[in-house]
C-alpha positions in Angstrom: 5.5 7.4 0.3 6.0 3.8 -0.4 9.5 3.0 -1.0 10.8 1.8 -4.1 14.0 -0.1 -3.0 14.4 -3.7 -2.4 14.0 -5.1 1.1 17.0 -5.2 3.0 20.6 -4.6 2.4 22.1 -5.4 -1.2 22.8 -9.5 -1.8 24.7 -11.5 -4.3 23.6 -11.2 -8.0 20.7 -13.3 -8.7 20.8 -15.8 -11.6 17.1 -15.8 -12.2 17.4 -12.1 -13.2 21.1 -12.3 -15.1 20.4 -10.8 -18.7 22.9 -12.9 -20.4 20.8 -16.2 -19.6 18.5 -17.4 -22.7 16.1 -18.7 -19.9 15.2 -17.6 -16.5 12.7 -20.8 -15.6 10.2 -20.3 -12.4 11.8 -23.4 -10.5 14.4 -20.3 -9.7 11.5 -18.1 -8.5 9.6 -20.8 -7.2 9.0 -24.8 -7.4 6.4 -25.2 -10.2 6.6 -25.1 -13.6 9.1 -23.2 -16.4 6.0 -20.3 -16.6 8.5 -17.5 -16.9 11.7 -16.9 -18.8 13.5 -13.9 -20.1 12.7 -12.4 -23.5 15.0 -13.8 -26.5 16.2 -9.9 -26.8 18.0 -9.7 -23.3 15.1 -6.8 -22.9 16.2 -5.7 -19.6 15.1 -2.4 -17.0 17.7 -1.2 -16.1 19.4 -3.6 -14.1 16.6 -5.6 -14.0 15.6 -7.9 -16.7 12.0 -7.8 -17.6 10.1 -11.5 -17.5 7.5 -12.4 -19.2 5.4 -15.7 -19.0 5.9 -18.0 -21.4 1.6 -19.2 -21.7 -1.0 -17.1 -20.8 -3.2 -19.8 -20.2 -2.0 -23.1 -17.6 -0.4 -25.8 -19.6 -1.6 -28.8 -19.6 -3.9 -29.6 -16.7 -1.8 -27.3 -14.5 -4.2 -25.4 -12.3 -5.0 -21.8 -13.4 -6.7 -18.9 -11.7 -8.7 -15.7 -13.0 -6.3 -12.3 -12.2 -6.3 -8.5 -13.5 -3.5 -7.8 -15.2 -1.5 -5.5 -17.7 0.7 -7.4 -20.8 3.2 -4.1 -20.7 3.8 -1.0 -18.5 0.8 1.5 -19.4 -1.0 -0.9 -21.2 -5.2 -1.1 -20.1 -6.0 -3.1 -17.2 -7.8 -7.4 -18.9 -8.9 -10.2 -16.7 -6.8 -13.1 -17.9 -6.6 -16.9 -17.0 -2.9 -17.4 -15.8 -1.1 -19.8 -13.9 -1.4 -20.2 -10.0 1.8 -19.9 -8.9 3.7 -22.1 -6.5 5.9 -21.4 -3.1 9.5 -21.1 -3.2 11.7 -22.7 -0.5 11.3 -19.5 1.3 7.4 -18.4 0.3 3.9 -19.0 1.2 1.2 -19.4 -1.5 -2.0 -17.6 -0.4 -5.7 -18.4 -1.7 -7.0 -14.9 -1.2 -9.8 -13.8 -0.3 -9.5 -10.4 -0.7 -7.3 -7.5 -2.3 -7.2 -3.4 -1.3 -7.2 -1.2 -3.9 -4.5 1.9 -4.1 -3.2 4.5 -6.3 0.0 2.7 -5.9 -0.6 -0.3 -8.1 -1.7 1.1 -11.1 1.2 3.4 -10.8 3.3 0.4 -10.7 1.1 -0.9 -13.7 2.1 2.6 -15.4 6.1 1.9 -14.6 6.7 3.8 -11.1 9.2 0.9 -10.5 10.4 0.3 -13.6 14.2 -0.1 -14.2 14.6 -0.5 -10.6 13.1 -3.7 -10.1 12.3 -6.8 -12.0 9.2 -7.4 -13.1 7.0 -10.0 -14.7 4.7 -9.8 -17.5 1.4 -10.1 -17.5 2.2 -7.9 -14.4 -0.7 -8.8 -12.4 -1.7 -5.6 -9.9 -2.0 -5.5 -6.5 0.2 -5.1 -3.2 -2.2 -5.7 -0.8 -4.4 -8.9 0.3 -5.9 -11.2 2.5 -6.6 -14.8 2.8 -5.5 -18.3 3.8 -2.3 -20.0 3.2 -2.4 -22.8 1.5 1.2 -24.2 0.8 4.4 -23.2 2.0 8.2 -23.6 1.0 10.0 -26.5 2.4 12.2 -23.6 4.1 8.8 -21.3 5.1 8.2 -21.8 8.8 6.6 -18.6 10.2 2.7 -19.5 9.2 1.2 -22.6 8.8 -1.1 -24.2 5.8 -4.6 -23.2 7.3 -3.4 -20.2 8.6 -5.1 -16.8 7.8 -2.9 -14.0 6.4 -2.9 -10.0 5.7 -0.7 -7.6 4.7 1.8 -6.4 1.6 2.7 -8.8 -0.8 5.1 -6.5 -3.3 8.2 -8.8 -4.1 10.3 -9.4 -6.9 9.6 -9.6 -9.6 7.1 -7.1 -9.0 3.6 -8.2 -10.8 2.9 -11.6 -8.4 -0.2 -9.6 -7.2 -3.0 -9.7 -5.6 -5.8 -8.7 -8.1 -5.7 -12.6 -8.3 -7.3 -15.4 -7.1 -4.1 -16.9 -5.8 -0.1 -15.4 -5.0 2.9 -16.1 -3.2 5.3 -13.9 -1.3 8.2 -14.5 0.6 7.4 -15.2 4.3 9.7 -12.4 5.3 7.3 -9.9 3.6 5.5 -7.7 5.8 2.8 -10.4 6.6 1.1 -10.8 9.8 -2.1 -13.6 11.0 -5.3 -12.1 11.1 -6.5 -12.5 14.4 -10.3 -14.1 15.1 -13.1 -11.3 14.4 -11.2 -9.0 12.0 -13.0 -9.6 8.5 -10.9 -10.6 5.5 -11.7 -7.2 3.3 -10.7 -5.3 6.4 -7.5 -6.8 6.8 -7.1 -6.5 3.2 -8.0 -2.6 3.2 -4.9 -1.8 5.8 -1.4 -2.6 4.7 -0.3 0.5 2.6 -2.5 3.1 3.9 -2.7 2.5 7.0 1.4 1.7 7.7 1.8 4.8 5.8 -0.4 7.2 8.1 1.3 4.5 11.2 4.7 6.0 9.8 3.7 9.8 9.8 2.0 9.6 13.4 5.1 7.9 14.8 7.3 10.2 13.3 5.6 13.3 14.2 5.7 12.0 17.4 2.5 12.9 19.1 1.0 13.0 22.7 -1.8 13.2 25.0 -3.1 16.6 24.6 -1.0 17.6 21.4 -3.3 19.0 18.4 -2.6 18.0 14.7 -3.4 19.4 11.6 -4.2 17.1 8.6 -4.3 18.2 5.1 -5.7 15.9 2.8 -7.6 13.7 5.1 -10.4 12.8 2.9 -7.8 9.8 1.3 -7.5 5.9 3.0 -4.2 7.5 5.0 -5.9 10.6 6.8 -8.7 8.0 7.6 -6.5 6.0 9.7 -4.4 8.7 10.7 -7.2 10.9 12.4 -7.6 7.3 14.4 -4.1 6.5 15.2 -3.7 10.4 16.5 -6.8 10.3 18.4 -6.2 6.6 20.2 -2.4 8.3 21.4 -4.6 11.2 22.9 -3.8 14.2 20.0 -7.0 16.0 18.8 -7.4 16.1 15.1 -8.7 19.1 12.8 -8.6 18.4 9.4 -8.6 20.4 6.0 -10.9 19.1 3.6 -13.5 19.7 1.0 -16.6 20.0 3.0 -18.5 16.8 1.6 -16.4 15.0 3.6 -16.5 16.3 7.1 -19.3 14.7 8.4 -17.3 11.4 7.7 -13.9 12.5 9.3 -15.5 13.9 12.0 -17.1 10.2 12.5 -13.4 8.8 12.4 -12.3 11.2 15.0 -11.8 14.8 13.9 -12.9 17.6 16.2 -12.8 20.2 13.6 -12.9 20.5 9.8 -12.8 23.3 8.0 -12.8 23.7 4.1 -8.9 24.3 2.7 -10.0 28.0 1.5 -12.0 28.4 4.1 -8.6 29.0 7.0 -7.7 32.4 8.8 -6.5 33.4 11.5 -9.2 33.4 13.9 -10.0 30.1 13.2 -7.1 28.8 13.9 -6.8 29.9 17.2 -10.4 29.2 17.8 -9.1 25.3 16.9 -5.6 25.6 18.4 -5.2 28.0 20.4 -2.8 31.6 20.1 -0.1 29.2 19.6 -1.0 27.1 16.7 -0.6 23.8 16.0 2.0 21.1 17.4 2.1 19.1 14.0 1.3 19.1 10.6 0.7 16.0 8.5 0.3 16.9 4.7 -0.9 14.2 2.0 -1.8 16.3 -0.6 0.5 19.5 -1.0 3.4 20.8 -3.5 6.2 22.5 -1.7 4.4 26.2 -1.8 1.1 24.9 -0.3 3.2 23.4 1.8 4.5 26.1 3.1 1.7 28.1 3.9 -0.2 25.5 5.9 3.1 25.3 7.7 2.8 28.9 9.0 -0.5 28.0 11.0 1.7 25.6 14.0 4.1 27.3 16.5 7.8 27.2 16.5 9.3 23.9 17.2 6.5 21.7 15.9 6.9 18.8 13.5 5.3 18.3 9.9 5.3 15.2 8.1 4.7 15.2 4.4 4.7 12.5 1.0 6.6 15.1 -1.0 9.9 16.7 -1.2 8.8 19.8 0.4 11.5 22.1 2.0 11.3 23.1 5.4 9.1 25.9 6.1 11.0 28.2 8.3 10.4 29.4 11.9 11.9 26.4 13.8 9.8 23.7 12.4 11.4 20.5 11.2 10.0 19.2 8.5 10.4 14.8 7.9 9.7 13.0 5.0 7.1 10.1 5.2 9.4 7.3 3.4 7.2 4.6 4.9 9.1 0.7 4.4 6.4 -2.4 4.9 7.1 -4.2 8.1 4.7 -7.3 10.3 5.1 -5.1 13.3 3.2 -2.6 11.5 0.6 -5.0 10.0 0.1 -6.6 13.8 0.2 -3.2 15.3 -2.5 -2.1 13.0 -4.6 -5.6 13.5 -4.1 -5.0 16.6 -6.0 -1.4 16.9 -8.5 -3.0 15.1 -9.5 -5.6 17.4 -9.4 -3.1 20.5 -11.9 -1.0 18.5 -9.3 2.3 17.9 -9.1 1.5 14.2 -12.3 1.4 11.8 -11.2 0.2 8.5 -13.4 2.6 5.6 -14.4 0.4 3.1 -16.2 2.5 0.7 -17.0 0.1 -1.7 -16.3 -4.1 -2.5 -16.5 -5.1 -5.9 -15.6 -8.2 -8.1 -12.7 -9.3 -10.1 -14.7 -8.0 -13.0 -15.0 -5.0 -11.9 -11.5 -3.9 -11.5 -10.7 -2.6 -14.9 -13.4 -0.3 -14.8 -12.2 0.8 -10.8 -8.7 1.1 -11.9 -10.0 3.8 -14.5 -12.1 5.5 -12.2 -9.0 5.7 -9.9 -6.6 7.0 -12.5 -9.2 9.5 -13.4 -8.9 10.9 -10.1 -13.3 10.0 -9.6 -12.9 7.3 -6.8 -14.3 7.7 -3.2 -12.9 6.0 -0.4 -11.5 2.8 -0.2 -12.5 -0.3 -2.8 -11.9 -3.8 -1.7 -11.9 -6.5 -4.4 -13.6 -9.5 -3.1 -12.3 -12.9 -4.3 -12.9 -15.4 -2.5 
């Protein structure tokens, strides 16, 4: 769902990542101090060479803040004290305020990127935050120092986070101001679901009147999906275990029915004789797939996050390969503020709490969507 390749077209080799250097110091990554360097091996991924930080704990008097953090892929989630980091010539350093939590960034954690990206170790989680910039590159000039920021700050090297009390991202990251009345965990709580289920609606390419099935709606995307489908005018029945429903249906659903609980009859009592006119599934394997493909008519669209095939009977299937971009994240602000989009937050916890969440997560036990709160 999230894609794993760099942002833009291919560039020039980068010599803070070149595997036959001794030394790969930060002032290559950004202006402050040698914090990171390359390991004496030449330990590499790929064709990325792993970093690692040289001190754990600031040197000197240098400032330091309190982040989550893994030492290696797969290793458990420990609060450390690290080193703020500082802005390159083209980045803004952010004192956040808040981080979303996602299935993504312990995946990342886990490896999902590696040997296709650098990354830096301790890799501190997170893609997605909030909060106020605070210095910016001498070649930054999108935001201003003051200025109050959401969206996805996944870079290279991958592990700058945003479990953290402080990071930096280039300003061409998909970043966008947070406009008056929008709190900072809600902002926080948007960028990868919500772009994601932004992604699927726009590809499935809804309309007034249109009716949409959602598998999997229970999850941070199918809770702003059901929204984004309803504010175009589509009417939303969902699929979902039936603790949920009274909650969907709050977001916007005009129908949910329990996955084992589907037949014929009910799906033209919800659609109609000729079934739905799209399909967005978050949750399937390619057989499942299949069969909740059968219930929309011929020529109707379904979007799915895996490699499904396409189910037959004149239904084109896409892929949702969603790519971060600030039109999203001000599209999606945007909703907010007009009072289409209401952002789920489950749960807000502390920086303390975030190894224990992370677990939960991986264990497959957490609700809804968790919002770190840092500042």
């Amino acid at each position: 769902m999230f894609s794993t390749r760099g942002p833009g077209p291919a560039k020039e080799a980068d010599p803070r990542f070149d595997a036959n250097r001794s030394m790969s110091p930060i002032s290559a990554i950004s202006t402050g101090p040698a914090w990171w360097s390359v390991p004496p091996d030449g330990e590499s991924c790929g064709h990325a060479v792993r970093l690692v930080r040289e001190a754990e704990n600031p040197p000197g008097n240098a400032p330091g803040m309190r982040a989550a953090a893994v030492r290696s892929f797969r290793a458990p989630v420990e609060l450390l004290e690290l080193p703020v980091p500082s802005p390159g010539p083209n980045e803004v350093a952010v004192r956040l305020e808040a981080a979303g939590m996602n299935p993504f960034d312990w995946k990342i954690a886990d490896g999902a990127l590696e040997g296709r990206r650098p990354h830096v170790f301790p890799l501190v989680l997170g893609v997605d935050g909030c909060g106020v910039v605070e210095r910016v590159g001498e070649k930054a000039k999108r935001f201003r120092v003051g200025t109050r920021v959401a969206g996805s700050f996944l870079h290279d090297p991958v592990g700058v986070g945003t479990y953290a009390e402080h990071t930096v991202a280039p300003e061409t990251n998909a970043l966008a101001e947070v406009p008056p009345g929008v709190e900072p965990g809600a902002a926080a709580a948007l960028p990868t679901a919500g772009l994601a289920a932004l992604d699927a609606i726009e590809r499935l390419g809804l309309s007034e009147g249109r009716k949409l099935l959602i598998v999997g709606a229970s999850g941070g995307v199918g809770s702003f999906a059901i929204q984004l489908a309803r504010s175009r005018g589509a009417s939303v029945v969902v699929a979902a275990r039936p603790a949920s429903h009274a909650r969907l249906r709050s977001l916007g659903a005009s129908g949910a029915i329990a996955p084992e609980a589907w037949d014929s009859a009910k799906v033209e009592q919800l659609a109609g004789p000729a079934g739905f006119d799209g399909l967005l599934d978050l949750v399937s394997d390619s057989q499942q797939f299949a069969r909740w493909a059968r219930w929309l008519r011929p020529g109707a669209v379904a979007a799915t996050t895996v490699g499904a095939t396409d189910p037959g009977r004149g239904v084109r299937r896409v892929a949702i390969d969603m790519r971060p971009s600030s039109r999203g994240v001000e599209e999606l602000l945007a909703e907010v503020v007009r009072g289409t989009l209401v952002v789920p937050v489950e749960r807000t916890i502390s920086l303390d709490e975030v190894p224990q969440a992370v677990g939960e997560s991986r264990a497959g036990r957490a609700s809804g969507k968790t919002v770190i709160a840092l500042g």
